[in-house]
DRENPA-3360 file (N, C-alpha, C; in nm, 2 decimals, always signed):
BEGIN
1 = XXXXXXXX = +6.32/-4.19/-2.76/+6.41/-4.19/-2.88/+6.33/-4.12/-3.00 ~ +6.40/-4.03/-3.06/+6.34/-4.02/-3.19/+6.33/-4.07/-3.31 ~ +6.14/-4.07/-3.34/+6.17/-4.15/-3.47/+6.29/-4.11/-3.57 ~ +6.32/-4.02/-3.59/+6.31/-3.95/-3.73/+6.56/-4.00/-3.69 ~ +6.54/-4.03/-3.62/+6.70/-4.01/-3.57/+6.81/-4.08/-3.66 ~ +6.70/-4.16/-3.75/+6.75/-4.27/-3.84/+6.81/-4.18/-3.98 ~ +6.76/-4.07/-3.98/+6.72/-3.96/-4.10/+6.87/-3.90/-4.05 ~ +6.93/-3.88/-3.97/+7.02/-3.75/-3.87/+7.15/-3.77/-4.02;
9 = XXXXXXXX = +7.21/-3.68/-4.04/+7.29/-3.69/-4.13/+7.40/-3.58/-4.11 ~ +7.59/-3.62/-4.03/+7.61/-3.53/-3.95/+7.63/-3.37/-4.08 ~ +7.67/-3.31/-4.01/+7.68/-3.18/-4.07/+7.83/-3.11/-4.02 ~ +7.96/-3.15/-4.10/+8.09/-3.14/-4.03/+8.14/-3.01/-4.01 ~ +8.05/-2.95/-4.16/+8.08/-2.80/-4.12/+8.06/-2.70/-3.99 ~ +7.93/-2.76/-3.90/+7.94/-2.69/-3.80/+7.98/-2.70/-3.67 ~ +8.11/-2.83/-3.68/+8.18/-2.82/-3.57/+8.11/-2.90/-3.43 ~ +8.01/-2.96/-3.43/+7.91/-3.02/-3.34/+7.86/-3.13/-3.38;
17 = XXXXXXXX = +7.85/-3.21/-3.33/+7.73/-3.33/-3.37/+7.61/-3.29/-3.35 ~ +7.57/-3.21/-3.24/+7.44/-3.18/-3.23/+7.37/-3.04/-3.34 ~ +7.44/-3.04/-3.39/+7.42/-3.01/-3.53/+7.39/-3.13/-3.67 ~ +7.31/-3.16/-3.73/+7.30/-3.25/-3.82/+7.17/-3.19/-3.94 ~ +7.21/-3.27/-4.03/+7.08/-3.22/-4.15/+6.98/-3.40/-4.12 ~ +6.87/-3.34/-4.13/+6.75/-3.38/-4.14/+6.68/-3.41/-4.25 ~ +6.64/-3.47/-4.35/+6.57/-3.45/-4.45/+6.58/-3.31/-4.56 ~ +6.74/-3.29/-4.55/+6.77/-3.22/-4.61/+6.76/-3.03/-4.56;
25 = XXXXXXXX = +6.68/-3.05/-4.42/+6.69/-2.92/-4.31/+6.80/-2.93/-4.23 ~ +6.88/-2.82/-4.21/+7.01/-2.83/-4.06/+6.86/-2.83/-3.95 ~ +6.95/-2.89/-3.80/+6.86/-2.92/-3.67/+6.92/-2.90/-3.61 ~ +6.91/-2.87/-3.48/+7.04/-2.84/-3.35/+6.97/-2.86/-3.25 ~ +7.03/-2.97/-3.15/+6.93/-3.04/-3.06/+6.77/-3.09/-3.06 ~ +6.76/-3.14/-3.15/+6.60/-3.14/-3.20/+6.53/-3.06/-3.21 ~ +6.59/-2.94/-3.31/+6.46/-2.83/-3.31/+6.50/-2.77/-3.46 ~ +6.40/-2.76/-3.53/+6.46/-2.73/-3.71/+6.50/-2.60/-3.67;
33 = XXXXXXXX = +6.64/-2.56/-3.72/+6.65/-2.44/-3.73/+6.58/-2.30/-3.80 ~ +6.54/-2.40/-3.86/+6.41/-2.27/-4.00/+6.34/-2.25/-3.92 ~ +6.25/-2.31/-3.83/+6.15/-2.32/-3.70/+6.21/-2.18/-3.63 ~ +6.33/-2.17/-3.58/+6.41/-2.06/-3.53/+6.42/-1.95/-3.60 ~ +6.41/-1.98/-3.73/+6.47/-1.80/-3.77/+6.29/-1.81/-3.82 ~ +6.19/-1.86/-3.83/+6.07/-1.87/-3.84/+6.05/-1.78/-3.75 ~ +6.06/-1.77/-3.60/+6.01/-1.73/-3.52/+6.11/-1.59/-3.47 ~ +6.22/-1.62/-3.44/+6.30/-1.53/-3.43/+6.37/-1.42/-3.49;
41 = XXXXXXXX = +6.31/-1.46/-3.60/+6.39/-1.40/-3.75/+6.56/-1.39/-3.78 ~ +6.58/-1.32/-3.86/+6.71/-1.32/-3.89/+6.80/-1.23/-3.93 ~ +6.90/-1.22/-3.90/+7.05/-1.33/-3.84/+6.96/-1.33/-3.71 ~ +7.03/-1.49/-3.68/+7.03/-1.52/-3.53/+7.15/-1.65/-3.56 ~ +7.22/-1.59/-3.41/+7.26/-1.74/-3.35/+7.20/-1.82/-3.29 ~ +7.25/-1.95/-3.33/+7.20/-2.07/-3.27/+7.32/-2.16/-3.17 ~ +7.31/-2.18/-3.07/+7.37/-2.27/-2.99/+7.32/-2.38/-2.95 ~ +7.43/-2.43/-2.91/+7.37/-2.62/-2.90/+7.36/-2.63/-2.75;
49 = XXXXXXXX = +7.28/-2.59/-2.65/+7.26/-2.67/-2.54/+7.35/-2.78/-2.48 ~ +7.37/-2.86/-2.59/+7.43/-3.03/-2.56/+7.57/-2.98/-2.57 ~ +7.61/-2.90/-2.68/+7.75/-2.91/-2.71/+7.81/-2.81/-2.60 ~ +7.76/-2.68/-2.57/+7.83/-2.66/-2.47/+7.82/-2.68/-2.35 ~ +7.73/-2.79/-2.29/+7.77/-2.84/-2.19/+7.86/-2.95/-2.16 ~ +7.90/-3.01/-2.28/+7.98/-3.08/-2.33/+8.16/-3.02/-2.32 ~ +8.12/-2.93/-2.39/+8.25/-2.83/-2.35/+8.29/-2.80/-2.19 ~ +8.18/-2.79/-2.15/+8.21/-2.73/-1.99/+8.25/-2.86/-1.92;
57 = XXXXXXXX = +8.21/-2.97/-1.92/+8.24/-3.07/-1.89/+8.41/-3.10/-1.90 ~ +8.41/-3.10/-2.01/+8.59/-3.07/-2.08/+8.65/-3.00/-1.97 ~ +8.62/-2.87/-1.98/+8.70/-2.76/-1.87/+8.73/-2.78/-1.75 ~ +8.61/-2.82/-1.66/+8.54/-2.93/-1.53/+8.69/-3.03/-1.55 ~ +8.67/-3.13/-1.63/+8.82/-3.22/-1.61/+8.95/-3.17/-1.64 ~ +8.94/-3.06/-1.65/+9.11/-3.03/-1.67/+9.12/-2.97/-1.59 ~ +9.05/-2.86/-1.53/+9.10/-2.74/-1.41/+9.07/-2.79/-1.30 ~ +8.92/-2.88/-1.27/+8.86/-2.93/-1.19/+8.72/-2.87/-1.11;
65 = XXXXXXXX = +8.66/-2.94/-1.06/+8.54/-2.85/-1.01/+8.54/-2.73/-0.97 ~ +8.65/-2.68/-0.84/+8.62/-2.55/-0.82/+8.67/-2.46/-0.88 ~ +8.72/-2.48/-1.01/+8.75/-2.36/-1.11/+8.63/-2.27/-1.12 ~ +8.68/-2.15/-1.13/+8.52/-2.02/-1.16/+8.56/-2.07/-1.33 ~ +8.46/-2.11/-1.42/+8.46/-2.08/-1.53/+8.37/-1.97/-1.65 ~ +8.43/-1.86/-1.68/+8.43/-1.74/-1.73/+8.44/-1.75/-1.89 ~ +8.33/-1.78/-1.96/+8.37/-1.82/-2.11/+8.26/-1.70/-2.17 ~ +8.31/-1.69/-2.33/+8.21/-1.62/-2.37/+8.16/-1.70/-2.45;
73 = XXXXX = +8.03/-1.67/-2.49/+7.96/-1.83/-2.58/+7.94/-1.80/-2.73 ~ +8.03/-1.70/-2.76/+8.07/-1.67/-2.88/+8.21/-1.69/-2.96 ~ +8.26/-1.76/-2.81/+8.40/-1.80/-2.85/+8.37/-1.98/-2.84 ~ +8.27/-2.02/-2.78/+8.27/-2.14/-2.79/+8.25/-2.26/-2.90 ~ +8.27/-2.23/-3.04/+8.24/-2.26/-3.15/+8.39/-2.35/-3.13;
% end
C-alpha cells in the first residue's frame, strides 16, 4: 500500500480515478506526472494503465470474450 495514498485527492476533471492530485502535483497510476514530462518532455499524453483496462473489461462484459476489440486509445478518454 502506499504511504502517501492518504494524500490522493481525486481530480474530476480528468475523467479517471486513477488520476488524482497529490500534494498539490496531478499523478496517474503512481507516477508524478511532472516526473513524465521531466523525462519525456512536452506535450505528451498520459494514459492510465488501470483505467483502460478497466474500460476493456467493460467491453469484455457487454460483447463478451470472443469479441476482437479494435479501439483507439485516443478515443478512450
Amino acid at each position: 500500500m502506499d504511504p502517501a495514498a492518504g494524500d490522493r485527492k481525486p481530480c474530476p476533471e480528468a475523467g479517471s480515478p486513477s488520476f488524482h492530485r497529490r500534494g498539490g502535483e496531478l499523478w496517474c497510476d503512481g507516477v508524478r506526472v511532472a516526473d513524465l514530462a521531466a523525462r519525456h518532455g512536452t506535450p505528451l499524453y498520459v494514459y492510465s494503465w488501470a483505467a483502460i483496462a478497466e474500460r476493456v473489461g467493460r467491453l469484455r462484459l457487454a460483447f463478451g470474450a470472443d469479441a476482437l476489440l479494435c479501439y483507439a486509445v485516443k478515443a478512450n478518454s
